[in-house]
C-alpha positions, 0 to 999 in steps of 0.5 A: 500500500505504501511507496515511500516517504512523501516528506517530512512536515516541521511545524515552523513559526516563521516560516521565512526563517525557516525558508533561509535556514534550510536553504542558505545554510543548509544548502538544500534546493528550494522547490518554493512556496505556497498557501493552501487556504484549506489547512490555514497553512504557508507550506515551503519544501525542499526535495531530499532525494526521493522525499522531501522536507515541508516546512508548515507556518499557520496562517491562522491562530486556529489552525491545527498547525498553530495548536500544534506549536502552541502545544508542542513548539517547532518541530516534526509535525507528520510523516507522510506516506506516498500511496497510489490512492488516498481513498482505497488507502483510508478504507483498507485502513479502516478495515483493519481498525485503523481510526481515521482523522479524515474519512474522506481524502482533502486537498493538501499542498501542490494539489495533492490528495491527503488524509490523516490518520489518528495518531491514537491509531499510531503511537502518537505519529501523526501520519499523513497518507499522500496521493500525487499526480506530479512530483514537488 
């Protein structure tokens, strides 16, 4: 059912700061930024190999990135897993137990088709399940 590893998702606060640190110090290539209105998000990533890095800055206060900074601060937010089918996927999973933060796959950044398993199912990992038609 999984392919790989997606990305990373790192909860940041500023996310500009972030930006300059992964790529002016660290040096890895920026595959640039973008909004998605949907998550209350500002998302950058950063191709690492076949997988790559999401920096998530929230753009609003009641966003699940913003509770998750309030609660935790910066850090690794998700993991998420490349599937050929995001729907089929949350279904399987369902089938065996699984509980499911999304029933219904969503739109995520670069128009991908995610959903997220609870992390009461996973050990406390937020795990994101991640559909693509193009690569970032």
């Amino acid at each position: 059912m999984f392919k790989k590893i997606d990305h990373l998702g790192i909860a940041v606060e500023n996310l500009d700061e972030a930006v300059r640190l992964y790529r002016d110090v660290l040096g890895l290539k920026y595959a640039g930024e973008e909004t998605v209105a949907e998550q209350k998000v500002r998302t950058a990533f950063f191709p690492v190999g076949e997988s790559s890095i999401e920096l998530l800055e929230p753009t609003d206060p009641e966003s699940p990135i913003a509770k998750f900074l309030d609660k935790r601060g910066p850090g690794i937010h998700h993991i998420a897993l490349r599937v050929d089918d995001v729907a089929q996927a949350i279904s399987a999973l369902k089938a065996q137990g699984v509980r499911m933060i999304d029933e219904e796959p969503r739109t995520g950044a670069h128009g991908a088709k995610i959903a997220i398993i609870h992390p009461k199912s996973t050990p406390g990992v937020l795990i994101e399940l991640c559909q693509r038609d193009q690569e970032v």
